[in-house]
ZAMARGU-4260 file (C-alpha; in steps of 0.2 Angstrom, whole numbers, plus 5000, padded with zeros to 4 digits):
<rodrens>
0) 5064/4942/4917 | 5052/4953/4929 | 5059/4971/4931 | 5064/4977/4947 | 5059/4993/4950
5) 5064/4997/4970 | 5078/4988/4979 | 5082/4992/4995 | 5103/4985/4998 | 5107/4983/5016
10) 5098/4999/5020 | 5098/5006/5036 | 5091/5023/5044 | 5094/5034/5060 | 5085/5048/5067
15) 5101/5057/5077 | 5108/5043/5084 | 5096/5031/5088 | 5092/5018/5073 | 5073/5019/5066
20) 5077/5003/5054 | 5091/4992/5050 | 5100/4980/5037 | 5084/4980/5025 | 5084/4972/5008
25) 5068/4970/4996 | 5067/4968/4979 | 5051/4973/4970 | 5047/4969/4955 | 5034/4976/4940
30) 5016/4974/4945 | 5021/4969/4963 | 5007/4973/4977 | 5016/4971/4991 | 5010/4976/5010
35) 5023/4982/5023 | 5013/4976/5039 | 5021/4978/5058 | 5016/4986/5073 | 5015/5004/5079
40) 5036/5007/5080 | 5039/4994/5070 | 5049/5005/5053 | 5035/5004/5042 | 5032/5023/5039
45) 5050/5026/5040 | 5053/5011/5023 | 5039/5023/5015 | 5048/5038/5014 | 5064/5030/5010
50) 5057/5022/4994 | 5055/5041/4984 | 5069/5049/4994 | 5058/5059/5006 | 5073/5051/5019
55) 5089/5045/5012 | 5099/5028/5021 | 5111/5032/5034 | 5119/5018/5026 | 5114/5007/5015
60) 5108/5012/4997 | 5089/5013/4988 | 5088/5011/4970 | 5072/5016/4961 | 5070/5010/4943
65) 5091/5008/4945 | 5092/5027/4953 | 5100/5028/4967 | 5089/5040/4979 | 5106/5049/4987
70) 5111/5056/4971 | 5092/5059/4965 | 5080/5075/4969 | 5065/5068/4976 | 5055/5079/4962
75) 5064/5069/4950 | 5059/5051/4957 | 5041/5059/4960 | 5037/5057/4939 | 5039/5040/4944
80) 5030/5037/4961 | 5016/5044/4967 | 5014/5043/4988 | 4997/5045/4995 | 4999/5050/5014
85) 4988/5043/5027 | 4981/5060/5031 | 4976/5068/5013 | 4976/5087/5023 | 4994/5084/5021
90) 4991/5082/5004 | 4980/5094/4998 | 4985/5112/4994 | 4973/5121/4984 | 4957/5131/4982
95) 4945/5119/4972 | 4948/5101/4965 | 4952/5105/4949 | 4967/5114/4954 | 4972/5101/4965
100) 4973/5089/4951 | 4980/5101/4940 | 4995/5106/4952 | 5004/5091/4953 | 5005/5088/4934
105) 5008/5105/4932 | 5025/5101/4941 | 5028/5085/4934 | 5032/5095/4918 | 5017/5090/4910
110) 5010/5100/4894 | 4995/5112/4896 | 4984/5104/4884 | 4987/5086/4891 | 4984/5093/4908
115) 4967/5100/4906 | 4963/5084/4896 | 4968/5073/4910 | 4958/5084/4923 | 4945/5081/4912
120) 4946/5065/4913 | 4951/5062/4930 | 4932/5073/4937 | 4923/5063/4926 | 4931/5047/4935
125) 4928/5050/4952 | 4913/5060/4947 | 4919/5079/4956 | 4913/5096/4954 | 4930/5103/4948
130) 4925/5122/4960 | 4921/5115/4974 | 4934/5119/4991 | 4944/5102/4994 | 4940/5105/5013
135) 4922/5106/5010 | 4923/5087/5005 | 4921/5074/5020 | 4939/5063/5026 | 4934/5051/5013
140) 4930/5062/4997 | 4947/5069/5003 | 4957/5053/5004 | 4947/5050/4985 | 4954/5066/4978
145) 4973/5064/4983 | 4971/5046/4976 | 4964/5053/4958 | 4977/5066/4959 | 4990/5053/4957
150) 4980/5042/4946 | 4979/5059/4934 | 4999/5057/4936 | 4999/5038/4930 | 5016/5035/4940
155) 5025/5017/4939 | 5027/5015/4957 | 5013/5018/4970 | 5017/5021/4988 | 5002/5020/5001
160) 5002/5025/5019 | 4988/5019/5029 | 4979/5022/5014 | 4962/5015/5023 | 4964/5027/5039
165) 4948/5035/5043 | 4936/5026/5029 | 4920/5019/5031 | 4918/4999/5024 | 4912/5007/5007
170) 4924/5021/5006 | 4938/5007/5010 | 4930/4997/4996 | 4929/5010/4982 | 4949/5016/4985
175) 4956/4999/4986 | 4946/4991/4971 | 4954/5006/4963 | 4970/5004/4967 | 4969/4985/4964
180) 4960/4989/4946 | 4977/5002/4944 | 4989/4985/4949 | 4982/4974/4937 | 4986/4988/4924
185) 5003/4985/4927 | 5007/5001/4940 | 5016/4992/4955 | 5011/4995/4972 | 5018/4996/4988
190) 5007/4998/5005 | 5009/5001/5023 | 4993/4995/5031 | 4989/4990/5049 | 4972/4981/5043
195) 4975/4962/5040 | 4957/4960/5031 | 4964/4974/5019 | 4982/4964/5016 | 4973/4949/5017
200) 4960/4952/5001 | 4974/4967/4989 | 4991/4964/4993 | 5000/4947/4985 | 5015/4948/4994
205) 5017/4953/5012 | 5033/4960/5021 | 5035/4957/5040 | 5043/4972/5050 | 5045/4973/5070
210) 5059/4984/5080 | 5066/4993/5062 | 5070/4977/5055 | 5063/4965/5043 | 5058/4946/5049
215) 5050/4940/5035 | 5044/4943/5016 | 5033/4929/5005 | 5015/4925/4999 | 5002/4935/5008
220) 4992/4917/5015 | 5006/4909/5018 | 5014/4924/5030 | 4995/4927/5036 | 4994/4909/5044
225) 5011/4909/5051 | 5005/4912/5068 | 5021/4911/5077 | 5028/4924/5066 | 5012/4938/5070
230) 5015/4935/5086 | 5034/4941/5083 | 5028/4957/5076 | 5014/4958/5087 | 4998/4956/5075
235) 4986/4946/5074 | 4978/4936/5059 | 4963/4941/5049 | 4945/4937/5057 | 4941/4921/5049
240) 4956/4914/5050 | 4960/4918/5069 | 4944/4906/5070 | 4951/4892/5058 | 4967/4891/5070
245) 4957/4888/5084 | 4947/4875/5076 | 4963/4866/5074 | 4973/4856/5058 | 4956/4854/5047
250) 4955/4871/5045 | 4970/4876/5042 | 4973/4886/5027 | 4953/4894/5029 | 4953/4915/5027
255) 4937/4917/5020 | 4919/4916/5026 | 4915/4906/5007 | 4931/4895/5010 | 4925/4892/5028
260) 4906/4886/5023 | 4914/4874/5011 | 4925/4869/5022 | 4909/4863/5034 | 4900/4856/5021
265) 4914/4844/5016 | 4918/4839/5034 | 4895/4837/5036 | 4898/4828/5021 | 4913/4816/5027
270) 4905/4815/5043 | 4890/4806/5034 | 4900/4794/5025 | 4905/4789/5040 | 4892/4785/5048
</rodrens>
């Protein structure tokens, strides 16, 4: 029996009296990569922060690895989630990168000796010059160094806002093969992202907000070819596949270019039997 390590319980939250989101239940289980996709308005920064205790339920009740967030501090549930913001300047608060990565394990507890061997480890990965000023890095080096501060952490639960935000293609490609390569060893993953290409090729499951509530949660294609439900929460589908629903019923089911060239040559092919 899978895990569960974050539940949400008929959870809802109100900025003063007006309700940012309502009557939310998800369950997410070990290894989970889950994308919490929606509109601008929609409650998806909102579930972010009410996943590690940044915001606590009006009503309603979070549990993270059975904690409940009301009666945890938020440094406690941070040894086990990490949260990468989609601007890292919120992020980043010290003078070089290697005390950047050293900060957070510093107050996670963790021994001196382990902390410069992780540092260590973690420069080596992402291949930086531990003096050099965080703000003398471009957007994307930043967004790279937040991310490699919480790999150094090694948390069980990843939380990612607009992780993409800003990135070029190959900055987009090198974070997210990295947070994919950190899912498949086991770290669970939860990620708001406005980028259906993105969702579309990391995340396995796919949670559909609009207006603060919650219309549907399942399989990534099988949500990503629902068009009715997009339209609902004012999306729209990946590239490819926007062009296999206008192509009609054969091509149904088609979200990439490789599926959609195979896809023509076994209609060419058919066609020629045919004839």
């Amino acid at each position: 029996m899978a895990e569960t390590m974050l539940e949400f319980k008929d959870v809802s939250f109100s900025y003063n009296t007006t309700a940012n989101v309502q009557n939310l239940n998800v369950k997410v289980e070990k290894g989970d990569f889950i994308a919490i996709i929606g509109s601008n308005g929609a409650g998806k920064s909102t579930f972010s922060k009410l996943c590690n205790g940044l915001l606590t339920p009006t009503t309603g009740d979070v549990f993270v690895l059975n904690k409940n967030t009301r009666r945890e501090k938020v440094s406690s549930l941070a040894k086990h989630i990490g949260f990468l913001f989609q601007n890292p300047d919120r992020q980043i608060c010290c003078n070089t990168v290697k005390e950047e990565i050293a900060f957070s394990l510093r107050n996670n507890g963790i021994p001196e000796d382990e902390i410069q061997r992780r540092v260590k480890a973690t420069l080596e990965e992402f291949g930086f010059e531990g003096k050099t000023e965080p703000f003398n890095l471009s957007r994307g080096q930043r967004q790279r160094l937040c991310l490699a501060c919480l790999i150094a952490l090694n948390p069980e639960i990843l939380i990612l806002d607009e992780p993409t935000t800003g990135l070029d293609y190959k900055e987009c490609m090198m974070m997210m093969n990295r947070i994919k390569q950190l899912n498949e060893n086991g770290t669970t993953v939860i990620m708001v992202c406005h980028d259906m290409e993105v969702v579309l090729d990391f995340a396995k499951t796919v949670v559909v907000m609009n207006r603060g509530q919650i219309l549907e949660q399942g399989e990534t294609r099988k949500i990503l070819a629902d068009t009715e439900l997009l339209g609902k929460a004012r999306l729209l589908q990946p590239q490819i596949a926007q062009v296999s629903t206008m192509l009609g019923n054969d091509f149904t089911g088609i979200f990439t270019i490789d599926e959609m060239i195979s896809k023509l040559k076994s209609l060419k092919l058919k066609k020629g039997e045919n004839a």
